[in-house]
Backbone as CSV, one residue per row, in Angstrom:
resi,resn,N_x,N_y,N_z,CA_x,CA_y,CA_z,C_x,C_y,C_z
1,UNK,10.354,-11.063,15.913,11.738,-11.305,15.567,12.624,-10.285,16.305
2,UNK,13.664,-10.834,16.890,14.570,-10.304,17.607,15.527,-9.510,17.104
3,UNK,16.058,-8.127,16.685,17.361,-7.216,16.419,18.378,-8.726,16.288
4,UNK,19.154,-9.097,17.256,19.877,-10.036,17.283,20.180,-10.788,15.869
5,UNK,18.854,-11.492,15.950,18.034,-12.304,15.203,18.449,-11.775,13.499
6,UNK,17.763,-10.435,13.548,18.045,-9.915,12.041,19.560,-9.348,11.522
7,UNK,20.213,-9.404,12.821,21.864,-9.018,12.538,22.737,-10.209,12.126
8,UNK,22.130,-11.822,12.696,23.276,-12.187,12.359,22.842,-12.797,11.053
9,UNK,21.369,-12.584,10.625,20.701,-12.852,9.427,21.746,-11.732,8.290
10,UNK,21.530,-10.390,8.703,22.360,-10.018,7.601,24.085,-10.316,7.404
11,UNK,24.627,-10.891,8.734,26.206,-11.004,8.778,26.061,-12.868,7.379
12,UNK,24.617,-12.794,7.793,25.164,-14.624,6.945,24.903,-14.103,4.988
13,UNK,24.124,-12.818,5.441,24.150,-12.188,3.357,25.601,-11.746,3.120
14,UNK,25.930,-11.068,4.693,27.391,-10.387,4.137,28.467,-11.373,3.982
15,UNK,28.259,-12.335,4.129,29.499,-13.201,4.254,28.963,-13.729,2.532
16,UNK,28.338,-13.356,1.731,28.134,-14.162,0.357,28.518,-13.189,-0.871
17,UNK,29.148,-11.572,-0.118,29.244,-10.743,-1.090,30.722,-10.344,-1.161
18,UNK,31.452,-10.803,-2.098,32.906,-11.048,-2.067,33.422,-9.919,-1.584
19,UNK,33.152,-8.244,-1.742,33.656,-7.511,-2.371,34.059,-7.082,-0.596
20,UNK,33.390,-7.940,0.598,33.369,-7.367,1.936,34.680,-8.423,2.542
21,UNK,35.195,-7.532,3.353,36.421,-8.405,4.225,35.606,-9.155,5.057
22,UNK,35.672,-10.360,5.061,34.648,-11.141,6.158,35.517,-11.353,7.204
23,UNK,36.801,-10.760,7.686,37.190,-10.910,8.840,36.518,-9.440,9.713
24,UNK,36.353,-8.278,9.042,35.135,-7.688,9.731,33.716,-8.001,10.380
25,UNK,32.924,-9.206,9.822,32.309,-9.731,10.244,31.890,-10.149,11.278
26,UNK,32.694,-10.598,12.078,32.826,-10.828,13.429,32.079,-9.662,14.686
27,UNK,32.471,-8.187,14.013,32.517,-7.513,15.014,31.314,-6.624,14.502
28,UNK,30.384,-7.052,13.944,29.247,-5.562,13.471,28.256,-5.896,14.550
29,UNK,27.949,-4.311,14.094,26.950,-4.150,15.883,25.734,-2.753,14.857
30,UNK,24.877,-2.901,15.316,24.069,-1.506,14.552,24.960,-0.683,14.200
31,UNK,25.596,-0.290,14.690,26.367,1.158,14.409,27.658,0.909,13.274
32,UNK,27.400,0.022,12.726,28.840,-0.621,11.632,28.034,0.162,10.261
33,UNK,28.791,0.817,9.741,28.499,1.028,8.462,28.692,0.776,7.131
34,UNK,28.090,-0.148,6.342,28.489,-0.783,5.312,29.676,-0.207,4.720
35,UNK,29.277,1.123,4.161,30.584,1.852,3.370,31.320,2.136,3.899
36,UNK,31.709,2.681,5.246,32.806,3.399,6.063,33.429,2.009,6.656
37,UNK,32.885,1.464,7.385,32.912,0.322,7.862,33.757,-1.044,7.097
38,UNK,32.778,-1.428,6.133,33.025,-2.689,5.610,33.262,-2.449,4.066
39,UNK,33.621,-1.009,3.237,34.218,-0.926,2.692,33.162,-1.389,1.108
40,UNK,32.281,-1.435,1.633,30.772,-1.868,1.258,30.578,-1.187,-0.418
41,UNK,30.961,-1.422,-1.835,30.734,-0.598,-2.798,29.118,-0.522,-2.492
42,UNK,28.341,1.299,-2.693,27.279,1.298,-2.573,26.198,0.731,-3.563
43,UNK,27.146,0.174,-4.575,26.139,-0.149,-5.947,25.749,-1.444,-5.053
44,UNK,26.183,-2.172,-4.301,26.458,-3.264,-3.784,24.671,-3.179,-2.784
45,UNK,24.793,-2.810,-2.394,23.972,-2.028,-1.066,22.194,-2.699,-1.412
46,UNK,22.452,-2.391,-2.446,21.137,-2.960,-3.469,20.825,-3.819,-3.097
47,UNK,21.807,-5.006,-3.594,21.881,-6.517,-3.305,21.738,-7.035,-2.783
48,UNK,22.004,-6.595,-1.627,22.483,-6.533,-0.021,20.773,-6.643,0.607
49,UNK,19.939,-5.648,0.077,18.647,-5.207,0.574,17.761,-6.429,0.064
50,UNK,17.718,-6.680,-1.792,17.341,-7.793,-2.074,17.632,-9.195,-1.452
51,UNK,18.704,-9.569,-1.201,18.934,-10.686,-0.168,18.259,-10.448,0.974
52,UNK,18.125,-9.423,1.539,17.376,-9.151,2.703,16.159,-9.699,2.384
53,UNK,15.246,-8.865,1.207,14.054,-9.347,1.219,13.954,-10.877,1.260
54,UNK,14.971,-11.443,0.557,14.635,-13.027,-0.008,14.669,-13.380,1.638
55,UNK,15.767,-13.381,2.390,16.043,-13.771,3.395,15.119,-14.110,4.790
56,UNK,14.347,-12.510,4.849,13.227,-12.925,6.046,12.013,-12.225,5.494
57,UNK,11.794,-12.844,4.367,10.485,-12.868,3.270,9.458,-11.837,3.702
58,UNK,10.120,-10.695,2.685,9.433,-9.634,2.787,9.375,-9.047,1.641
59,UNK,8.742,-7.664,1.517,9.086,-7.054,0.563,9.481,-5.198,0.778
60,UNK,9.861,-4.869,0.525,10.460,-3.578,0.413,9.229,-2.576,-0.197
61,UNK,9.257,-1.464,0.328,8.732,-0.328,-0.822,10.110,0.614,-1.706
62,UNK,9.820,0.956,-3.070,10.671,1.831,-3.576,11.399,3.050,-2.837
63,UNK,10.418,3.324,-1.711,10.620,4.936,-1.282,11.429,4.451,-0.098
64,UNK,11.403,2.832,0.478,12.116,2.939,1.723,13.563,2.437,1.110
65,UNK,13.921,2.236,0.167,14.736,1.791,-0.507,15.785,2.895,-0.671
66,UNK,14.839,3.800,-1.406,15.646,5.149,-2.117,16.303,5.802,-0.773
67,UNK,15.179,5.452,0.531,15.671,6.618,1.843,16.701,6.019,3.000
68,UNK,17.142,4.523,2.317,17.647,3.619,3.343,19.277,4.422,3.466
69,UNK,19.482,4.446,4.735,20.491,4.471,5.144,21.901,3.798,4.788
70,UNK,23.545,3.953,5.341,23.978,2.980,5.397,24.688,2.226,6.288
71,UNK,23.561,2.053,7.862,24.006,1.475,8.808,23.567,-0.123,8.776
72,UNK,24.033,-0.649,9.537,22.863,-1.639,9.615,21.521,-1.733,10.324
73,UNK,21.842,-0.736,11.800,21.004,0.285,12.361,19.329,0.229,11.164
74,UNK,20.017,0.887,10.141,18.952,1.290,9.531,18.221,0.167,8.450
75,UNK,18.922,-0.932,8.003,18.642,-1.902,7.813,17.642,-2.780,8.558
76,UNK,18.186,-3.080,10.038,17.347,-3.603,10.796,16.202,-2.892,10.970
77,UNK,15.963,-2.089,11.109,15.060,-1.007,11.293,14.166,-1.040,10.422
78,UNK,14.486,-1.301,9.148,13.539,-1.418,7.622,13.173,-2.805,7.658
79,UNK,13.264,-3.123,8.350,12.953,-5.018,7.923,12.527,-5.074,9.188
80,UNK,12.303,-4.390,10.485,11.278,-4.842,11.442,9.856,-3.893,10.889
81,UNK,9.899,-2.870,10.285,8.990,-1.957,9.793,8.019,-2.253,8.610
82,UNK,8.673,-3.367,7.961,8.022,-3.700,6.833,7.367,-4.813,7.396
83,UNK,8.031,-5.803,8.304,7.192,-6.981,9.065,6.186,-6.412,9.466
84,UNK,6.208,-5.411,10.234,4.919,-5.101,11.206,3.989,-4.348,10.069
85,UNK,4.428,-3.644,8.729,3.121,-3.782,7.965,2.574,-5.020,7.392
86,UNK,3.211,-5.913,7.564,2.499,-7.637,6.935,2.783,-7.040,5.380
């Protein structure tokens, strides 16, 4: 699976979470940061990760959860890392 691939996967979660301006949307690139960025409440962030899992059917560990970042950078990054453990 392609970076690409998993970005515009998360732009289609962010477009389902009211609390984000989806005219930002348009323009995220790794380096966009949920909270600084898109204004992202961090309780939110959670949600955000769970949709992830549902999304490109995976599962998360607790500890990468607790250590996740808030780029998307680091998002993508956790969801090619968890693929390649199967």
């Amino acid at each position: 699976m392609e970076r690409q691939e998993i970005i515009d996967g998360i732009v289609e979660i962010l477009k389902t979470v009211r609390t984000i301006d989806h005219d930002k949307l348009a323009d995220i690139t790794e380096e966009t940061d949920f909270l600084t960025d898109l204004k992202t409440p961090s309780t939110e962030l959670i949600n955000i990760a769970a949709k992830a899992e549902q999304k490109f059917d995976i599962e998360f560990e607790d500890d990468d959860i607790d250590g996740l970042g808030s780029t998307v950078k680091d998002i993508v990054d956790l969801i090619l890392r968890t693929k390649e453990r199967g």
